[in-house]
KEMARVO-90419 format. One record per residue (C-alpha): x, y, z. Coordinates in Angstrom, 3 decimals. Layout:
REM residues N
X; Y; Z
X; Y; Z
...
REM end
This chain:
REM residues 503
X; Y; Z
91.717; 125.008; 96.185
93.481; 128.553; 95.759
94.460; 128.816; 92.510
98.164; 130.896; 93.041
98.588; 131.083; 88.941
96.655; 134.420; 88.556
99.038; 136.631; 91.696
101.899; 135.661; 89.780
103.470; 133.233; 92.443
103.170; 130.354; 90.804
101.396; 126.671; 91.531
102.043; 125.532; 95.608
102.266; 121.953; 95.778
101.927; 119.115; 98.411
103.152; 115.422; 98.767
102.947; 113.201; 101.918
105.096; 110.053; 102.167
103.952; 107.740; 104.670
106.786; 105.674; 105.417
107.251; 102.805; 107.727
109.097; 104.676; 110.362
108.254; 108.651; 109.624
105.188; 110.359; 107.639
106.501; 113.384; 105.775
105.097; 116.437; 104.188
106.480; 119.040; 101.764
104.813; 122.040; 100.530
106.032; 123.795; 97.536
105.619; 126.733; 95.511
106.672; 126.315; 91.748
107.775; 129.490; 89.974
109.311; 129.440; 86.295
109.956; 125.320; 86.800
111.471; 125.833; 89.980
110.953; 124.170; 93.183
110.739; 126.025; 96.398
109.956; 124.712; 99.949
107.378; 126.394; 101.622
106.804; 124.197; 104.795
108.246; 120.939; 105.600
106.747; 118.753; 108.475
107.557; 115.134; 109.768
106.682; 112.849; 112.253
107.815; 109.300; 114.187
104.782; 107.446; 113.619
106.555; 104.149; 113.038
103.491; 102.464; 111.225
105.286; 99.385; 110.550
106.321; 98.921; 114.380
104.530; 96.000; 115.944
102.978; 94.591; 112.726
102.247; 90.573; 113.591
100.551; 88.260; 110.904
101.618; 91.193; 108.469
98.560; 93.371; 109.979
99.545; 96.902; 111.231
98.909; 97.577; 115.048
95.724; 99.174; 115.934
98.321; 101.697; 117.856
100.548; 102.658; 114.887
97.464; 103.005; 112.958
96.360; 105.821; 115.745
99.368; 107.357; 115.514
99.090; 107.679; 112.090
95.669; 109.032; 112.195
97.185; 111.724; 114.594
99.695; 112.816; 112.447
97.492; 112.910; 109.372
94.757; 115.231; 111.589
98.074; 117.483; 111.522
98.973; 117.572; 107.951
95.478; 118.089; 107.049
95.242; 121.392; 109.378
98.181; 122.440; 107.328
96.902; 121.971; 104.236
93.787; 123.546; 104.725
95.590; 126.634; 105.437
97.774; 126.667; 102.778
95.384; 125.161; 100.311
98.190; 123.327; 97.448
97.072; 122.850; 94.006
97.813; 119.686; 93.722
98.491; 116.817; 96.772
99.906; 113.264; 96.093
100.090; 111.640; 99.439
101.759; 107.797; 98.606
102.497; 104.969; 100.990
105.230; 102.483; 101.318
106.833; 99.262; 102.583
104.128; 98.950; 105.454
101.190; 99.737; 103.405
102.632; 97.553; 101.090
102.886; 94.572; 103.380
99.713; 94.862; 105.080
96.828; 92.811; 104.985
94.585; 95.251; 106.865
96.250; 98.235; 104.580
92.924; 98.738; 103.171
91.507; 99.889; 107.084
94.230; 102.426; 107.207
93.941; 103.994; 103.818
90.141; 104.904; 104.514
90.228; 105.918; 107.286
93.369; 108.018; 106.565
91.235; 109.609; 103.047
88.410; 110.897; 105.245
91.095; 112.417; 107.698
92.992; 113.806; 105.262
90.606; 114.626; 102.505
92.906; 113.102; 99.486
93.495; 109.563; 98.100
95.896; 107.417; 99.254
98.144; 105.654; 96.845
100.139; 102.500; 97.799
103.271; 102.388; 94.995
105.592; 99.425; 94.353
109.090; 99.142; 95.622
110.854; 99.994; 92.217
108.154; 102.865; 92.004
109.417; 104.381; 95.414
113.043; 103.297; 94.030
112.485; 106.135; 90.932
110.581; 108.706; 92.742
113.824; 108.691; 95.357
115.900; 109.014; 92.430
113.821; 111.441; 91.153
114.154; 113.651; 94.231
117.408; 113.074; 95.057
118.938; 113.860; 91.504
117.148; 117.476; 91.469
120.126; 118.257; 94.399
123.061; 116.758; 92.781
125.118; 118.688; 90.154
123.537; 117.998; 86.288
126.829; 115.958; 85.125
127.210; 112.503; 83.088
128.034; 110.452; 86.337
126.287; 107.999; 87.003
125.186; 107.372; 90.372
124.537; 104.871; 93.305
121.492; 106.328; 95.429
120.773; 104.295; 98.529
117.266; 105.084; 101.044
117.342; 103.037; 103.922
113.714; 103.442; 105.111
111.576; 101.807; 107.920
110.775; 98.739; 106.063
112.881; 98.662; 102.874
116.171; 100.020; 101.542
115.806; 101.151; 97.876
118.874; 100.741; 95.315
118.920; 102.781; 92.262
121.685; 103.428; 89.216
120.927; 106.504; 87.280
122.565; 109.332; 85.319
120.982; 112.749; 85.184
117.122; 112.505; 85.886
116.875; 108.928; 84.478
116.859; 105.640; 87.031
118.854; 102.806; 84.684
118.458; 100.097; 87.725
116.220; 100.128; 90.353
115.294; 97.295; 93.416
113.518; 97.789; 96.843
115.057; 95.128; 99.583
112.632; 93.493; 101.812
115.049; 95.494; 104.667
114.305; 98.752; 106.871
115.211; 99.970; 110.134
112.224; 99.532; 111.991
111.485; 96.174; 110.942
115.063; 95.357; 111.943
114.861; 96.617; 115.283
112.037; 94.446; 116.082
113.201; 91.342; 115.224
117.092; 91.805; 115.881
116.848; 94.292; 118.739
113.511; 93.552; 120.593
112.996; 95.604; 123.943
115.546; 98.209; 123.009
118.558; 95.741; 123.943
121.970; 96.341; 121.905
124.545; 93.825; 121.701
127.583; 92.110; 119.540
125.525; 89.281; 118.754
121.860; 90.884; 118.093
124.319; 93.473; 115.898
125.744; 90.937; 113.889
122.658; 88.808; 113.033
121.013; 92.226; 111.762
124.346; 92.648; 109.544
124.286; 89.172; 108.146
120.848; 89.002; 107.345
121.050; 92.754; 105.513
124.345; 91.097; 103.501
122.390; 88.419; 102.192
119.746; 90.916; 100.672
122.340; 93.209; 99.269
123.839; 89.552; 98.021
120.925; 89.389; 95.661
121.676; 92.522; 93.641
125.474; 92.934; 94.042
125.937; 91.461; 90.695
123.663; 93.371; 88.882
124.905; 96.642; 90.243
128.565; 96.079; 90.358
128.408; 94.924; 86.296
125.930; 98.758; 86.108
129.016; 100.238; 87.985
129.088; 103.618; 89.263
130.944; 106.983; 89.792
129.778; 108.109; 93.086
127.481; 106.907; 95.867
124.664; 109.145; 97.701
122.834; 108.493; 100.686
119.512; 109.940; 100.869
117.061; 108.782; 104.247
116.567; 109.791; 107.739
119.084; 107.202; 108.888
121.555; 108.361; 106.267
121.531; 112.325; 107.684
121.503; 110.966; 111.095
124.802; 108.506; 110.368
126.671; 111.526; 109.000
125.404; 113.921; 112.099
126.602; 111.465; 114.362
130.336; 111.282; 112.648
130.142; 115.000; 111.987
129.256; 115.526; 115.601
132.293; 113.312; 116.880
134.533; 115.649; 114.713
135.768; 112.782; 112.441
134.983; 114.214; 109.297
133.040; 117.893; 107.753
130.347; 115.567; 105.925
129.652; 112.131; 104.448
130.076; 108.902; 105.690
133.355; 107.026; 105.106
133.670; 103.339; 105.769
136.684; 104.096; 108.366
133.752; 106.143; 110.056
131.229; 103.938; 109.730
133.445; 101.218; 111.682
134.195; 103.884; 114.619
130.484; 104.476; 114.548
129.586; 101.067; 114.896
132.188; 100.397; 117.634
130.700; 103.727; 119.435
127.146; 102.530; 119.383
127.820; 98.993; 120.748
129.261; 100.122; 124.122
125.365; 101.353; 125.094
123.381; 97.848; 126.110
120.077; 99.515; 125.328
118.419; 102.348; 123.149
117.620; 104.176; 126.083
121.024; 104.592; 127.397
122.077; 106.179; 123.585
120.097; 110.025; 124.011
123.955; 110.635; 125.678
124.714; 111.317; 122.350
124.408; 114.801; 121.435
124.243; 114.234; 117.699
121.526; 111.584; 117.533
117.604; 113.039; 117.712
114.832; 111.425; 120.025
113.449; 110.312; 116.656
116.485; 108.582; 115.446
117.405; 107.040; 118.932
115.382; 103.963; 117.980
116.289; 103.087; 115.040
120.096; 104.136; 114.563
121.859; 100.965; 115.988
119.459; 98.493; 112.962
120.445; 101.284; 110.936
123.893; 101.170; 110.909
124.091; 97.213; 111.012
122.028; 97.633; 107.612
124.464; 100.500; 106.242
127.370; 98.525; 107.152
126.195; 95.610; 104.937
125.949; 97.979; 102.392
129.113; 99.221; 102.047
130.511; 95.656; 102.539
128.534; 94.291; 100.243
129.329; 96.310; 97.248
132.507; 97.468; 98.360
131.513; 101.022; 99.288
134.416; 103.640; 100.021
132.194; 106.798; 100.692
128.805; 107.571; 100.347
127.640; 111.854; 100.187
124.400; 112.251; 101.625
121.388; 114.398; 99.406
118.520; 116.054; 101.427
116.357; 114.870; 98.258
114.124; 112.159; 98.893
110.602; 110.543; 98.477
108.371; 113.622; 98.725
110.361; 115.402; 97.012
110.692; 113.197; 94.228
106.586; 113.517; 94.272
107.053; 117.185; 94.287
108.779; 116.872; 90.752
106.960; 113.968; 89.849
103.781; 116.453; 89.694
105.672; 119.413; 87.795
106.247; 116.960; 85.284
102.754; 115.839; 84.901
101.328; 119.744; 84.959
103.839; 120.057; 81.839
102.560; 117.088; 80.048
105.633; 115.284; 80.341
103.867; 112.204; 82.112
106.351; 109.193; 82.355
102.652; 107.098; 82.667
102.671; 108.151; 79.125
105.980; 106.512; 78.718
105.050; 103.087; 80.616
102.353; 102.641; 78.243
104.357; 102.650; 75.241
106.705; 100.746; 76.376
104.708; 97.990; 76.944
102.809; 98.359; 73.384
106.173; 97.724; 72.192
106.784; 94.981; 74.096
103.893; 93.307; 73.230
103.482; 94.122; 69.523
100.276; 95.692; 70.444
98.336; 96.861; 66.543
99.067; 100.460; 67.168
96.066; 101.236; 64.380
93.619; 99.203; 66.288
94.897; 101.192; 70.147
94.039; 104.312; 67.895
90.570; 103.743; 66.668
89.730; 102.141; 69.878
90.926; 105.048; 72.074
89.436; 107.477; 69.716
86.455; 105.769; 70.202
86.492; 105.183; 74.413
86.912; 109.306; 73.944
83.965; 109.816; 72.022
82.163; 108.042; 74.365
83.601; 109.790; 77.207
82.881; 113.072; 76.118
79.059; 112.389; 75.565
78.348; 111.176; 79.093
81.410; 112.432; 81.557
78.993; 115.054; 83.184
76.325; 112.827; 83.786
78.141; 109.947; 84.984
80.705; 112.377; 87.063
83.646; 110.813; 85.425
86.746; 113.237; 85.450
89.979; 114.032; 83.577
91.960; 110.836; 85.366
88.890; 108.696; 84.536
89.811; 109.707; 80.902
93.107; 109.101; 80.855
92.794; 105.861; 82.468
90.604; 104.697; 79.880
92.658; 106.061; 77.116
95.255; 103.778; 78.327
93.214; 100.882; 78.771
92.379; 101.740; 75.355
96.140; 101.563; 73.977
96.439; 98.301; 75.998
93.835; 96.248; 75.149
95.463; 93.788; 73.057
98.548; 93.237; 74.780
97.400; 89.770; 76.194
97.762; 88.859; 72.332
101.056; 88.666; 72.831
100.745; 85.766; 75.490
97.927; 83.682; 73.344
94.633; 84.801; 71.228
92.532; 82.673; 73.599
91.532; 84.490; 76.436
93.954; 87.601; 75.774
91.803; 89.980; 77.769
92.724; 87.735; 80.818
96.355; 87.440; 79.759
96.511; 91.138; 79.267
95.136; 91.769; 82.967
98.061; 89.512; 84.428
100.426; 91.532; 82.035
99.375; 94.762; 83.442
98.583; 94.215; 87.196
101.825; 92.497; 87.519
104.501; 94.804; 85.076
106.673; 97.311; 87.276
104.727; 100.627; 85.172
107.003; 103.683; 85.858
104.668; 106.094; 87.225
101.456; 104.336; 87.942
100.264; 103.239; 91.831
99.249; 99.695; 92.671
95.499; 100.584; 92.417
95.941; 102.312; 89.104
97.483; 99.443; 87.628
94.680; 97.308; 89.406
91.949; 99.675; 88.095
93.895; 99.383; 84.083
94.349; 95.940; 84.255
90.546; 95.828; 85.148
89.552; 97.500; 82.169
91.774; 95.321; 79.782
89.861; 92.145; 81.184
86.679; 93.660; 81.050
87.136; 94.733; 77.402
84.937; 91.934; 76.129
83.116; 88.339; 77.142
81.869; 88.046; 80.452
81.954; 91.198; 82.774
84.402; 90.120; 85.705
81.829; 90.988; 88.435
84.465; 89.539; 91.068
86.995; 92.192; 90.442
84.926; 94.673; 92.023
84.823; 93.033; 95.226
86.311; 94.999; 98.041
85.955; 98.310; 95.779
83.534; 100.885; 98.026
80.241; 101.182; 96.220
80.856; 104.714; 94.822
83.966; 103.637; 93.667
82.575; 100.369; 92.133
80.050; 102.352; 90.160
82.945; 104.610; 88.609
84.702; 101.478; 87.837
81.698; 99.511; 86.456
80.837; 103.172; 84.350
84.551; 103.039; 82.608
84.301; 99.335; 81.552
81.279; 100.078; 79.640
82.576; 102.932; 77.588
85.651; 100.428; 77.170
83.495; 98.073; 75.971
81.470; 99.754; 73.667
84.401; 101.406; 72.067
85.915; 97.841; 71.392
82.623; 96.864; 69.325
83.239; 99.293; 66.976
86.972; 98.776; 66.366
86.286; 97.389; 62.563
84.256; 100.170; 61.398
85.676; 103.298; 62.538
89.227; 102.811; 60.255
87.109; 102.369; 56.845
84.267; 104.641; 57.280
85.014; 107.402; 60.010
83.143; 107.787; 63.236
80.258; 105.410; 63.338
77.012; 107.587; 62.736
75.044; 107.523; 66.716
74.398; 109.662; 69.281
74.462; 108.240; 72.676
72.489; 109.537; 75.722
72.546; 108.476; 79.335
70.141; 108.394; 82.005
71.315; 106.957; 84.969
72.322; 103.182; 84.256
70.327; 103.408; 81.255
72.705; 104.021; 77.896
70.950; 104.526; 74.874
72.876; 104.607; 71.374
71.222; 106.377; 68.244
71.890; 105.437; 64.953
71.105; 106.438; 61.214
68.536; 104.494; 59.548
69.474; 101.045; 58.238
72.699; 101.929; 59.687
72.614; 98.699; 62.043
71.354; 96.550; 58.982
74.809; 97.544; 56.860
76.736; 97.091; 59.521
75.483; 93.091; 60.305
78.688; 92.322; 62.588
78.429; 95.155; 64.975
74.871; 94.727; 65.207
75.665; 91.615; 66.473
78.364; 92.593; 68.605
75.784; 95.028; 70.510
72.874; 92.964; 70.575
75.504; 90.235; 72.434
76.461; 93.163; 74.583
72.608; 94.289; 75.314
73.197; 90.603; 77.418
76.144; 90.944; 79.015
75.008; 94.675; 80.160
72.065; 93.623; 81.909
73.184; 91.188; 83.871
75.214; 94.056; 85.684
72.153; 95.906; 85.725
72.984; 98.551; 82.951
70.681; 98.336; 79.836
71.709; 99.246; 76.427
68.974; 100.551; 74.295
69.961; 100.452; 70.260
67.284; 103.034; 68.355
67.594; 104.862; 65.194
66.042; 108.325; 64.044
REM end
């Protein structure tokens, strides 16, 4: 990639959202920690259109492909630094999600994250409080998207409360408003069944409280066009609105009959009417007077989400901490492992092509390995697996936490073998490669603190692994011998051998 650092115009940086409804892309340049768009480029695809038996439709997997074959001309002319492409609600829900995200890799030539609800819930946040003024007031930030509506409460740049509602536009137009028909009764059914999700968190938020609400989606913007359009108000979107809105939309019978109205897109025609049954409910249910809408959103939430990361302020970092505390983890035993897991790394990255995110993610695995203890000592690799794979981790994708609770598990007695499954092979070997340095580094977690770093070399050649050690060193050292000569079994029925020599 062009490196932009060295011409003095600072880092350009990409993120792709692929929603349920619309894929997105932003391309920024960075100068002095300032964001600046450079291109911006969207699309209908409406992945989460026509899923049955929660499996995306062949069809709004094409049109997904299209659109990627797009962004990825784009990108290889403007060649960004960095690229986070994430997906959402449909990806989320899909069995067949898997399909999609290779193929859409090879299109696009980047991976393909899938991040949790309360994940897309802070990266909105993140996004949308980079546009508002840098005050104490806390805010209510609302995304209605194709296939869920985050809620978050924050102040500044920090999310206090987040949730993601099982509730989006498309997903309510095809099962309240099938065939494009509008009427009283399909509207009401979509605005009864959004109440009784906003139901679940109206407590919660309403005890948070708030000073002002924002609106930040495609169906927000298009609400407030629509209002602006009719001349009843400069910007946002009042509840008095809202109601003339509503009343406006349901004297049309079908979608079709709405591109009359000179304020609503070809983009937006489909979904506005499930849109506005859902944004009603909203304001209902937590009483909402007036709502401002943000052009922040998703992407660029990712967009600062990076910057963040490139200045070593990684809220992963944070996440992992956190849950140390939680758990009581032995901070001194996280250290000497993790100094360890590095020492490893180091001595065979270039061989075994591991990179700088393989690193960190053993680091972490590193930190975490005892956090099962906090469940039970029997079996607390498995207990710290569950802990992992199933904590909402600020900052970390599904797979990452999938690929971190792996390590934790594998950290010692039998190598979980089934957890690979479904893994592609190159990926598999990376994964298998990571354990073992995780492994090893556990072994020698009660010698390191006394005596310094244990006295071996280690050389690899291919899935061979071959660990040096002073004379007699081994003989003094009776229960790590032991510990390796276990792990010499365990190794090879993977098909890595461990050879133990000394010089």
């Amino acid at each position: 990639m062009a490196n932009t650092m060295a011409n003095g115009q600072g880092r350009t940086l990409a993120a792709i959202d692929l929603g349920s409804n619309s894929f997105h892309m932003i391309v920024s340049r960075v100068t002095q920690n300032e964001m600046r768009p450079v291109e911006r480029f969207g699309e209908r695809v409406q992945l989460g259109a026509g899923m049955k038996s929660n499996r995306l439709a062949p069809e709004a997997m094409e049109r997904g492909f299209a659109c990627l074959a797009g962004f990825r001309q784009a990108l290889d002319k403007l060649q960004p630094e960095q690229v986070r492409i994430v997906g959402t609600n449909a990806l989320r829900a899909a069995k067949n999600a898997s399909l999609f995200i290779k193929q859409a890799e090879v299109l696009i030539g980047y991976p393909v994250e899938v991040i949790s609800g309360r994940e897309e819930a802070r990266l909105i946040y993140l996004g949308v409080a980079h546009t508002l003024a840098d005050d104490d007031d806390s805010r209510l930030v609302v995304d209605i998207g194709g296939g869920s509506t985050e809620f978050i409460i924050g102040q500044r740049f920090e999310a206090k409360l987040r949730e993601s509602l099982h509730m989006g536009c498309v997903t309510y137009r095809d099962r309240y408003f099938p065939r494009g028909k509008i009427s009283p009764k399909r509207f009401e059914k979509a605005y009864r069944a959004a109440c009784q999700e906003v139901l679940k968190i109206r407590k919660a938020y309403k005890n948070q409280g708030w000073d002002n609400a924002v609106g930040s989606s495609g169906t927000m913007a298009s609400i407030e066009k629509l209002i602006i359009d009719k001349g009843w108000a400069s910007e946002g979107i009042s509840a008095v609105n809202l109601g003339r809105l509503k009343k406006l939309l349901l004297q049309y019978r079908d979608i079709d009959a709405l591109s009359e109205l000179s304020g609503l897109s070809d983009r937006r025609r489909g979904v506005i009417v499930p849109g506005v049954a859902i944004t009603c409910a909203i304001f209902d249910a937590l009483n909402i007077e007036q709502i401002h809408v943000s052009s922040g959103a998703l992407r660029e939430g990712l967009i600062y989400e990076i910057m963040g990361r490139l200045e070593h302020e990684d809220v992963r970092e944070r996440s992992v901490t956190a849950l140390m505390l939680r758990s009581e983890a032995d901070r001194q035993n996280a250290d000497q492992v993790e100094s360890m897991a590095t020492l490893l790394f180091d001595a065979v990255a270039d061989e075994w092509q591991l990179n700088e995110s393989d690193r960190a993610l053993l680091c972490w695995a590193a930190r975490l390995h005892e956090v099962g203890l906090s469940i039970a000592h029997s079996q607390f690799h498995k207990h710290g697996q569950y802990l992992i794979e199933h904590s909402d981790l600020t900052g970390f994708s599904k797979q990452m936490q999938r690929e971190l609770a792996l390590l934790v598990r594998s950290h010692r007695q039998k190598f979980p073998s089934g957890d690979l499954v479904g893994y592609e092979t190159e990926q598999r070997t990376r994964l298998k490669r990571l354990c073992i340095l995780m492994r090893l580094a556990v072994l020698f977690k009660y010698v390191t603190p006394v005596e310094g770093e244990p006295m071996f070399t280690t050389r690899i050649k291919g899935s061979e692994v071959t660990l040096t050690f002073d004379t007699d060193w081994l003989d003094h050292h009776p229960l790590t011998s032991t510990a390796l000569s276990s792990e010499q079994r365990y190794l090879k029925k993977i098909g890595f051998q461990l050879r133990l020599c000394s010089r």
